[in-house]
BATOR-153200 format. One record per residue (C-alpha): z, y, x; residue in three letters. Coordinates in nm, 2 decimals. Each point is the difference from the previous one (the first is absolute). Layout:
N
+--------+--------+--------+-----+
!     c3 !     c2 !     c1 !   r !
+--------+--------+--------+-----+
!      Z !      Y !      X ! ALA !
...
+--------+--------+--------+-----+
***
This chain:
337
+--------+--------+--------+-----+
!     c3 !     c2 !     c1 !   r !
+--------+--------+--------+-----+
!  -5.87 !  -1.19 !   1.61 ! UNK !
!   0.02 !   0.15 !  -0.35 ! UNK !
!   0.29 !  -0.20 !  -0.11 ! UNK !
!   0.18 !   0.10 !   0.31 ! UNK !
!  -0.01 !   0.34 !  -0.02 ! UNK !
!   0.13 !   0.00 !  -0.36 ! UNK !
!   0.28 !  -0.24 !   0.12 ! UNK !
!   0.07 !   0.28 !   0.31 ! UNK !
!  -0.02 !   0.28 !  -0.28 ! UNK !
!   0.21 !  -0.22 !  -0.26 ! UNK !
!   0.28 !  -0.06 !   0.26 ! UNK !
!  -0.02 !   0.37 !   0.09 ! UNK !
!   0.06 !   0.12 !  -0.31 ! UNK !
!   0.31 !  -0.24 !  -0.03 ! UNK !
!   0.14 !   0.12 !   0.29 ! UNK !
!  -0.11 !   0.41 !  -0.10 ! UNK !
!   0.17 !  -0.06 !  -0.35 ! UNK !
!   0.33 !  -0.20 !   0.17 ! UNK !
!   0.01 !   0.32 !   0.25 ! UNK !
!  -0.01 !   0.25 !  -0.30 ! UNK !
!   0.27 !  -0.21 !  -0.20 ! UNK !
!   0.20 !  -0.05 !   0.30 ! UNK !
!   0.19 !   0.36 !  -0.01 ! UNK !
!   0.07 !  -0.03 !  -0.35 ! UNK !
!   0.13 !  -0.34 !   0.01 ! UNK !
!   0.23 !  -0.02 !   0.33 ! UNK !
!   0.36 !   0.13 !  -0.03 ! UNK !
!   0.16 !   0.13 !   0.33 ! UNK !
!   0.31 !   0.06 !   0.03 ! UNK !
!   0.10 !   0.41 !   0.03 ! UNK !
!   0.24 !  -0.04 !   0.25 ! UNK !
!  -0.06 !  -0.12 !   0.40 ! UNK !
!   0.10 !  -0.29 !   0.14 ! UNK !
!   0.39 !   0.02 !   0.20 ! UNK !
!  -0.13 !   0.05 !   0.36 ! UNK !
!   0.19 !  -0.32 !   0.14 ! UNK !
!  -0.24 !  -0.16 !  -0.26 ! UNK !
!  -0.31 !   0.17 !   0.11 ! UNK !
!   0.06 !  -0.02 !   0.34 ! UNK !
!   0.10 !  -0.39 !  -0.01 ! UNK !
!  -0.33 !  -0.12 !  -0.09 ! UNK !
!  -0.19 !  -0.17 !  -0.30 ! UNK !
!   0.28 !  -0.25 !  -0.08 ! UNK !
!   0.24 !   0.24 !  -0.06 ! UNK !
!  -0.15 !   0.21 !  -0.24 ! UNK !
!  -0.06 !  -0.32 !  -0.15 ! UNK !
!   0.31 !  -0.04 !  -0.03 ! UNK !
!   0.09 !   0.32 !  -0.16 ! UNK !
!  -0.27 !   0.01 !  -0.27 ! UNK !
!   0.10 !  -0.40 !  -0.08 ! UNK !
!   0.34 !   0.09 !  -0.01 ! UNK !
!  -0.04 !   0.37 !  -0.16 ! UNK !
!  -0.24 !  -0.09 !  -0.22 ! UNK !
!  -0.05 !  -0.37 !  -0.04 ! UNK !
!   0.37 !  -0.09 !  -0.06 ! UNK !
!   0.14 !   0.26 !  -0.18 ! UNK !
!  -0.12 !   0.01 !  -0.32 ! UNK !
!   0.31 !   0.25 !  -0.16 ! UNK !
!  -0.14 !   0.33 !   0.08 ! UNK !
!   0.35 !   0.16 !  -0.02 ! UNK !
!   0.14 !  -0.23 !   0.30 ! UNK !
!  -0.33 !   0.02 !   0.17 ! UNK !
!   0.03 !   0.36 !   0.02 ! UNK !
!   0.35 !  -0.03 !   0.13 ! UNK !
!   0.01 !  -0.26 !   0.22 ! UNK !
!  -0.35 !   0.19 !   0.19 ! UNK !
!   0.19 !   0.28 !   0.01 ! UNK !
!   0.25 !  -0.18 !   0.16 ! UNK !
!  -0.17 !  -0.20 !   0.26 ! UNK !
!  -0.20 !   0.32 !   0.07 ! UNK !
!   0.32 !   0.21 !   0.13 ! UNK !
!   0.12 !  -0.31 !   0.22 ! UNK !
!  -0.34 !  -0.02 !   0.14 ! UNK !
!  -0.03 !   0.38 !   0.09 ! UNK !
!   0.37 !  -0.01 !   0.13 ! UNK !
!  -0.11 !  -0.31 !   0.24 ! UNK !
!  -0.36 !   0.22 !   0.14 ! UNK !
!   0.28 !   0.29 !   0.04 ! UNK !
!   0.19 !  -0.22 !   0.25 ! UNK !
!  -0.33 !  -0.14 !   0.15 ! UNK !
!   0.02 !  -0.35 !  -0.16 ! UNK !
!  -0.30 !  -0.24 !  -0.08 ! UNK !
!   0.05 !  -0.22 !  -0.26 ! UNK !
!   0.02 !  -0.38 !   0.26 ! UNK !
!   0.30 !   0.27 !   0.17 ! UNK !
!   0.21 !   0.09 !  -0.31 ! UNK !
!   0.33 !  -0.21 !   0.03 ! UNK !
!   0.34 !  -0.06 !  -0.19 ! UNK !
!   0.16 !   0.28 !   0.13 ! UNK !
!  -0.29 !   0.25 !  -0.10 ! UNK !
!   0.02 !  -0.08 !  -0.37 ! UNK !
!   0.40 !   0.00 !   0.03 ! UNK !
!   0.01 !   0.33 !   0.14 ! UNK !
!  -0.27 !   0.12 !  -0.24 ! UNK !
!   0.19 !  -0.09 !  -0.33 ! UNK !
!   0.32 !   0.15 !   0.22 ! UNK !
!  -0.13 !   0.33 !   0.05 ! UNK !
!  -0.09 !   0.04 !  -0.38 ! UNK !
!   0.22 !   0.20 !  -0.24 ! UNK !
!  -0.10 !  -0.22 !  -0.29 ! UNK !
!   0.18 !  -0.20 !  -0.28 ! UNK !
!   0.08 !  -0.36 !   0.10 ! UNK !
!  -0.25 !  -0.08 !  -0.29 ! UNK !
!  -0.25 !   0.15 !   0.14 ! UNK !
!   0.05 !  -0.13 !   0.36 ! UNK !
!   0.00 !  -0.37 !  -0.15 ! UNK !
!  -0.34 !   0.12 !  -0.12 ! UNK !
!  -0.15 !   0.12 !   0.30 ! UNK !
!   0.13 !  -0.28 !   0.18 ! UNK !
!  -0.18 !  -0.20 !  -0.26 ! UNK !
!  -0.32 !   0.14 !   0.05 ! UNK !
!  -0.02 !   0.02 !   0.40 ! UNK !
!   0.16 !  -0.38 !  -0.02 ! UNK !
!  -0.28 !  -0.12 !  -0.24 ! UNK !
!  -0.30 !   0.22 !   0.18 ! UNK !
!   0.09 !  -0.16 !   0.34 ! UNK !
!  -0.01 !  -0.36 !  -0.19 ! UNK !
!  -0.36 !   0.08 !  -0.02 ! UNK !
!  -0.07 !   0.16 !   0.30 ! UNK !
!   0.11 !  -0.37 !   0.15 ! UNK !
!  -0.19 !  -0.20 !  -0.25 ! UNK !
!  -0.32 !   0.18 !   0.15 ! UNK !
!   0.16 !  -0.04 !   0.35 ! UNK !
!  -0.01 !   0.39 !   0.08 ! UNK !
!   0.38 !  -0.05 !   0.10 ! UNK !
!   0.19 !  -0.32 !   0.12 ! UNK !
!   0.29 !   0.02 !  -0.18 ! UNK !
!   0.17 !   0.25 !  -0.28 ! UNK !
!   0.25 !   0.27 !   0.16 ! UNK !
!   0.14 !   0.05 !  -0.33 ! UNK !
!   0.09 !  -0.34 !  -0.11 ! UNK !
!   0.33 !  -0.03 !   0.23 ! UNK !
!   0.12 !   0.37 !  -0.15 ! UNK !
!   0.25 !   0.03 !  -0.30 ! UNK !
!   0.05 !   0.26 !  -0.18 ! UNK !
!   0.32 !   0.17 !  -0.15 ! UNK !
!   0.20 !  -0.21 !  -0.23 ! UNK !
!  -0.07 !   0.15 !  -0.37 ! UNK !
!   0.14 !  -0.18 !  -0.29 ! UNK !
!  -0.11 !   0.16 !  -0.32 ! UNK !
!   0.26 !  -0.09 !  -0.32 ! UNK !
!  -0.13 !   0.30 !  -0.22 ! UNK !
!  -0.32 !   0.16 !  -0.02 ! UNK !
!  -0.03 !   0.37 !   0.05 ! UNK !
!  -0.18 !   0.03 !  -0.32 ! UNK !
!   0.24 !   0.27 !  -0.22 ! UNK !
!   0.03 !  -0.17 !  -0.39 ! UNK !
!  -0.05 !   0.18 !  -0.30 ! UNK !
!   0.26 !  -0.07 !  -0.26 ! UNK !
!  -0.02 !  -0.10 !  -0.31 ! UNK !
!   0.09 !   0.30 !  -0.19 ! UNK !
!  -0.25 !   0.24 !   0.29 ! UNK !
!  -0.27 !  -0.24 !  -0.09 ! UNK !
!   0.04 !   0.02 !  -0.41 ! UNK !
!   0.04 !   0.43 !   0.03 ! UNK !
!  -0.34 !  -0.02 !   0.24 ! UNK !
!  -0.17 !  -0.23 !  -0.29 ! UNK !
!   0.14 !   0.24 !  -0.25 ! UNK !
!  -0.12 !   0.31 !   0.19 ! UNK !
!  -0.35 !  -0.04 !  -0.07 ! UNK !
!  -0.14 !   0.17 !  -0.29 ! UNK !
!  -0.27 !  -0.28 !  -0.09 ! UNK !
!  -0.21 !   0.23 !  -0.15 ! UNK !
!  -0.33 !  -0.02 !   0.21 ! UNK !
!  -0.17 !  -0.30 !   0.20 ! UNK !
!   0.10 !   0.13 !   0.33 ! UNK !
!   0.40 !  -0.06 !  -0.14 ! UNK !
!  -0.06 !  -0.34 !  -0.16 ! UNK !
!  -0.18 !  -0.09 !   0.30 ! UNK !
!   0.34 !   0.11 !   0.22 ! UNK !
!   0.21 !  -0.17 !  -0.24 ! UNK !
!  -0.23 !  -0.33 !   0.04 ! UNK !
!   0.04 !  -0.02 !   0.38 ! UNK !
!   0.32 !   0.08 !   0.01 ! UNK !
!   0.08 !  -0.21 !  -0.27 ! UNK !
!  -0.19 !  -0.31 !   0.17 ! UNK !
!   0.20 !   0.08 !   0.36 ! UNK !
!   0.30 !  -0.04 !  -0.27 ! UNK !
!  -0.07 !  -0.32 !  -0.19 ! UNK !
!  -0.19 !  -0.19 !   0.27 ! UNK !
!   0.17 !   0.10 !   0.33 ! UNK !
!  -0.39 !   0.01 !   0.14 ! UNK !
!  -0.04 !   0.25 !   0.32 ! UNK !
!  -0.17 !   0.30 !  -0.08 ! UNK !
!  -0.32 !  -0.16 !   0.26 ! UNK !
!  -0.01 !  -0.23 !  -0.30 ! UNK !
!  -0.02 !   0.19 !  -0.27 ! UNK !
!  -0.23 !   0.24 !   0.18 ! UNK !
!  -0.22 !  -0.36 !   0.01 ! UNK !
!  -0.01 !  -0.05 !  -0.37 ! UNK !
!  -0.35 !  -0.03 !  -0.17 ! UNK !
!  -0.03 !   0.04 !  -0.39 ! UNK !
!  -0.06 !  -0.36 !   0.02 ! UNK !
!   0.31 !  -0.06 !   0.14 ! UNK !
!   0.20 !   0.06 !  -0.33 ! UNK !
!  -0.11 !  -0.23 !  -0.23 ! UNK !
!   0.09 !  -0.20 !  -0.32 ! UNK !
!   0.13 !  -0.41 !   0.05 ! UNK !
!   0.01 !  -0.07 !  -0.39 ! UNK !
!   0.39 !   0.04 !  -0.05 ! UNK !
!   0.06 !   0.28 !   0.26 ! UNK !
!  -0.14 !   0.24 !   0.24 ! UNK !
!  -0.01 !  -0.02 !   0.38 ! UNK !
!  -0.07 !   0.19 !   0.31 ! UNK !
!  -0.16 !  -0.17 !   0.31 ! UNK !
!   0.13 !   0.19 !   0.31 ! UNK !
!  -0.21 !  -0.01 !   0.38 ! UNK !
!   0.30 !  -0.06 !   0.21 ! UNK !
!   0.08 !   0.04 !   0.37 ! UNK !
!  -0.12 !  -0.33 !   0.20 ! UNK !
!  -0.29 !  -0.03 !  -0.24 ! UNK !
!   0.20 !  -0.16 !  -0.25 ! UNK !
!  -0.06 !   0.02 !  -0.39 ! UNK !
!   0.25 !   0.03 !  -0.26 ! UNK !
!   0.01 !  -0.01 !  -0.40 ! UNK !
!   0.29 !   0.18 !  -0.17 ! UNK !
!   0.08 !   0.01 !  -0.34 ! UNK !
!  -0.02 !   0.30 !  -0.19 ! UNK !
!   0.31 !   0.11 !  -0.19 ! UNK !
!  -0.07 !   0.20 !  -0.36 ! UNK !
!   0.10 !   0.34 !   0.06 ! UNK !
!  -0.18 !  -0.02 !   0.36 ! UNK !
!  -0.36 !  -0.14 !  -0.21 ! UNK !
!   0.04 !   0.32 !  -0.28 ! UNK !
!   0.04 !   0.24 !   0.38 ! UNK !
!  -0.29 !  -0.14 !   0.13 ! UNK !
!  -0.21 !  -0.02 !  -0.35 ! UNK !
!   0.12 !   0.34 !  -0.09 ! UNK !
!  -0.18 !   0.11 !   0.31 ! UNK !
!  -0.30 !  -0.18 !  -0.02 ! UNK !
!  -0.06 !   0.11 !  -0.36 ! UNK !
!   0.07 !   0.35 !   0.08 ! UNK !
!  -0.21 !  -0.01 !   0.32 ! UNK !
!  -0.31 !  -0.17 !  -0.18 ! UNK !
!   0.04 !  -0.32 !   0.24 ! UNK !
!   0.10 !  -0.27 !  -0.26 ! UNK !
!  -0.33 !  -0.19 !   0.05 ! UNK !
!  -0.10 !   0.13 !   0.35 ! UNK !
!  -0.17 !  -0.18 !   0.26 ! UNK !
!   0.24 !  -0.28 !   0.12 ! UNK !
!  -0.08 !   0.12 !   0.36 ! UNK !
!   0.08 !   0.31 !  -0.02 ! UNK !
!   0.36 !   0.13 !   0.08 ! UNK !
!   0.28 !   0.01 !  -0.25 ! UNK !
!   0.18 !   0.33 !   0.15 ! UNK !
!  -0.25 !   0.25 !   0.09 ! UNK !
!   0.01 !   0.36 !   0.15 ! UNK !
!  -0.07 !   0.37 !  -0.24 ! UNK !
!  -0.18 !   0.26 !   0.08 ! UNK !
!   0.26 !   0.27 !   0.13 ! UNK !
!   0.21 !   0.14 !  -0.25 ! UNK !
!  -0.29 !  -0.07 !  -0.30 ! UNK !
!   0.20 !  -0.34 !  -0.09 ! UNK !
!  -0.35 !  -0.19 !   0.00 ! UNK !
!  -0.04 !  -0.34 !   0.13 ! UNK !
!  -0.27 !  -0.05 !   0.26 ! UNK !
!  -0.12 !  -0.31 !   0.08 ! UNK !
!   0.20 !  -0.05 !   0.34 ! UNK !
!   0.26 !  -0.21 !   0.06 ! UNK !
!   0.37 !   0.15 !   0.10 ! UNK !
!   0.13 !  -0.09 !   0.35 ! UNK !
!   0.27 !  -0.09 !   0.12 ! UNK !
!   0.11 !   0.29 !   0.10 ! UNK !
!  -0.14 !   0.18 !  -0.29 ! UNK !
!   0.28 !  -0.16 !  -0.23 ! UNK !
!   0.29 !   0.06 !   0.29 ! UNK !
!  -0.10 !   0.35 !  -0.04 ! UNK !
!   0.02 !  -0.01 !  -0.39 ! UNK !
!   0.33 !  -0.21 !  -0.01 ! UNK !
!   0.14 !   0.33 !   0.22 ! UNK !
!  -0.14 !   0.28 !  -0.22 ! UNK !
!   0.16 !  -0.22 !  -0.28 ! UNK !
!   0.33 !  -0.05 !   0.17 ! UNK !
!   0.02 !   0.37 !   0.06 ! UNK !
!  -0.10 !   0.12 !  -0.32 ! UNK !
!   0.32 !  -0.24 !  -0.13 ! UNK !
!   0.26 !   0.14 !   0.26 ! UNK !
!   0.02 !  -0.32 !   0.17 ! UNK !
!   0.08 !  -0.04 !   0.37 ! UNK !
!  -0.28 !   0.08 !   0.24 ! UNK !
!   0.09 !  -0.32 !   0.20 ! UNK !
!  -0.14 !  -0.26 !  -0.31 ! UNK !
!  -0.33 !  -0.14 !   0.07 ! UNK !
!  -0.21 !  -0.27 !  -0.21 ! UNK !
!   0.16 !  -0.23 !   0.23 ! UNK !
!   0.33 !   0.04 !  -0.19 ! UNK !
!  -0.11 !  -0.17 !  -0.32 ! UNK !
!  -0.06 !  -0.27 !   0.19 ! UNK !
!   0.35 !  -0.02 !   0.14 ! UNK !
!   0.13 !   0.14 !  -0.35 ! UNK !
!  -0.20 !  -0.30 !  -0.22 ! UNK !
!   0.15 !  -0.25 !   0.26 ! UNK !
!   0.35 !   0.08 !   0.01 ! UNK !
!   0.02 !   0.04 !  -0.34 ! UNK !
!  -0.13 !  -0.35 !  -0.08 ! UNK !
!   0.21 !  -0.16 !   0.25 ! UNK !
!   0.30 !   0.21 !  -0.14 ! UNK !
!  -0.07 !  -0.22 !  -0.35 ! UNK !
!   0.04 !  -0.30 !   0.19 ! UNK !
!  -0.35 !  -0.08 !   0.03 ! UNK !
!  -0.06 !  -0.27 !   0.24 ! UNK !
!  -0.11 !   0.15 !   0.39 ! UNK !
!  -0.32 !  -0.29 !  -0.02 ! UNK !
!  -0.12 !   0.16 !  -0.31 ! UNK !
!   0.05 !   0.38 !   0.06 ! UNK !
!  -0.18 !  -0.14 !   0.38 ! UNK !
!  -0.31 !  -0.07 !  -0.24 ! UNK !
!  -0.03 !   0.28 !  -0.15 ! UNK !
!   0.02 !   0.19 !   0.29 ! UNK !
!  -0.25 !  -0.18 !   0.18 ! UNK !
!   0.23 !  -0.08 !   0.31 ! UNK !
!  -0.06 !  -0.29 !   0.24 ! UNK !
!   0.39 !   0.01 !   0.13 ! UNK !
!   0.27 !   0.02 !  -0.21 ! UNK !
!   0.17 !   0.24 !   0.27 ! UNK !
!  -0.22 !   0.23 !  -0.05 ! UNK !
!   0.07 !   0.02 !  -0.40 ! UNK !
!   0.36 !   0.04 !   0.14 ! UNK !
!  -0.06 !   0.31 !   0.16 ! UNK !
!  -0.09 !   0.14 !  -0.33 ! UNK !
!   0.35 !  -0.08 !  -0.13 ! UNK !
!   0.21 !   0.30 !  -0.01 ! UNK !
!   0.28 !  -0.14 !  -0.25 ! UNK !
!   0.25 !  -0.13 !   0.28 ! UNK !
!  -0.08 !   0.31 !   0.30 ! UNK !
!   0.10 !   0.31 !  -0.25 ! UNK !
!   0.30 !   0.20 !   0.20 ! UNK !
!   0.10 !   0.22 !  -0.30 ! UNK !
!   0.16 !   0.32 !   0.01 ! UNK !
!   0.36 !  -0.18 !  -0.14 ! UNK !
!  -0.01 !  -0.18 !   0.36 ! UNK !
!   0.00 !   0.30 !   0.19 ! UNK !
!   0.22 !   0.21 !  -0.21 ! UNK !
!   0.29 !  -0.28 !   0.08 ! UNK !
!  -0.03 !   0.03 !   0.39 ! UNK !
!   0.35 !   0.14 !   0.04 ! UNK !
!  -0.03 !   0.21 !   0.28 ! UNK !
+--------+--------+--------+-----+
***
């Protein structure tokens, strides 16, 4: 009778100390469920959370393609649809009635396509309304992305004053968007460990998009921007997991031990375009296309500047290419008008 109790008292205490753990431990997500989703039963919002959550791993297209599926599935409760009623003509006239880029239309399209895939796979719907629709014809020969020139890029280089950390750390990321043509997510990514020595030369391992990995060589005046850094910032034999490019405390010009976002260094590569008197329009997107077009200006081969960019398609290494789309101001000087 003994034993039992303790058993009783043992498995109560499990279950008090699982209760007590439970609020710390469980995530839930901050915003409410669609209410087509709620109001469609268990399966659907099994749906959304597999299809939210489960396979989207990207948290930048996660956020927009539930940003997207959420303003198609409040436009359909505004018109009194349920999701097994939602047809063709429903998602036609949605993407119709939106003042949006065609870009962005073949995204939303995307998402409400894709969400409705799973919706049938766990039979909430019979078939997908969005899989008949097409969206507006968008062919895409040059990206958006403004380039920096060479000459802009060497006067931002020369701009800073390298006379503190916080400007030899600038000149190292910029200098690394330069001579690697990584995104700035990438660089953002890098640990101290992730610039290290081979034997003959230096590399940089780079967290790319799609979960890929990629070693680049470092070239020398690129290692003595990113030693000169390290040295003065006290980081030469730092933890290997700890960040390469980390944030200051205000306007003190002392490290901290956080790493720099992102957006952090979109914000610095601004300040330092300003502080230069380049245009506002430049972004750290623009070495990128910069570092690319110039290579492919020297007659390096598309396959191998593809590499270093780290792009699955060689199209989209094209759209970098701004040698052969210039329209210079001698063009439009002869119109004869």
């Amino acid at each position: 009778m003994k034993q039992a109790v303790n058993k009783t008292n043992a498995r109560y205490g499990e279950q008090t100390q699982f209760a007590n753990l439970a609020p710390a431990t469980v995530t839930k997500c901050d915003s409410p469920l669609p209410v087509l989703i709620e109001n469609s039963g268990s399966a659907a919002q099994f749906a959304w959370e597999e299809f939210i959550y489960g396979k989207i791993r990207n948290p930048h297209t996660r956020a927009a393609y539930e940003r997207a599926i959420r303003q198609f599935l409040s436009h359909c409760h505004a018109l009194d649809k349920q999701l097994p009623t939602v047809s063709p003509r429903d998602v036609g006239s949605y993407l119709d009635q939106r003042d949006y880029a065609p870009a962005t239309k073949k995204l939303h399209l995307s998402a409400i396509r894709h969400f409705f895939d799973t919706l049938v796979t766990r039979h909430v719907v019979v078939l997908n309304p969005a899989h008949s629709v097409r969206s507006e014809r968008l062919q895409v020969v040059e990206g958006k992305t403004p380039e920096i020139t060479v000459p802009q890029a060497r006067r931002l280089m020369w701009s800073l004053n390298k006379t503190h950390v916080v400007e030899l750390r600038d000149r190292a990321i910029i200098a690394i968007m330069i001579y690697t043509a990584a995104r700035v997510g990438a660089v953002a990514s890098l640990r101290r460990g992730d610039f290290y020595d081979l034997g003959d030369q230096y590399c940089l391992r780079f967290a790319e998009k799609g979960g890929k990995s990629q070693e680049i060589p470092v070239r020398h005046d690129l290692q003595k921007f990113i030693f000169d850094y390290l040295t003065e910032g006290g980081m030469e034999y730092a933890d290997k997991s700890k960040p390469l490019f980390r944030t200051t405390i205000r306007k003190t010009k002392k490290l901290t031990q956080n790493a720099m976002t992102a957006g952090d260094m979109a914000r610095m590569v601004k300040r330092r375009l300003r502080k230069a008197s380049l245009p506002a329009r430049l972004s750290p997107h623009s070495f990128r296309v910069a570092t690319i077009t110039d290579l492919l200006s020297q007659g390096v081969p598309l396959e191998v500047v593809q590499n270093l960019a780290g792009h699955a398609d060689p199209r989209t290494t094209r759209l970098y290419d701004r040698r052969q789309h210039k329209v210079t101001r001698n063009i439009v000087e002869r119109i004869s008008i």
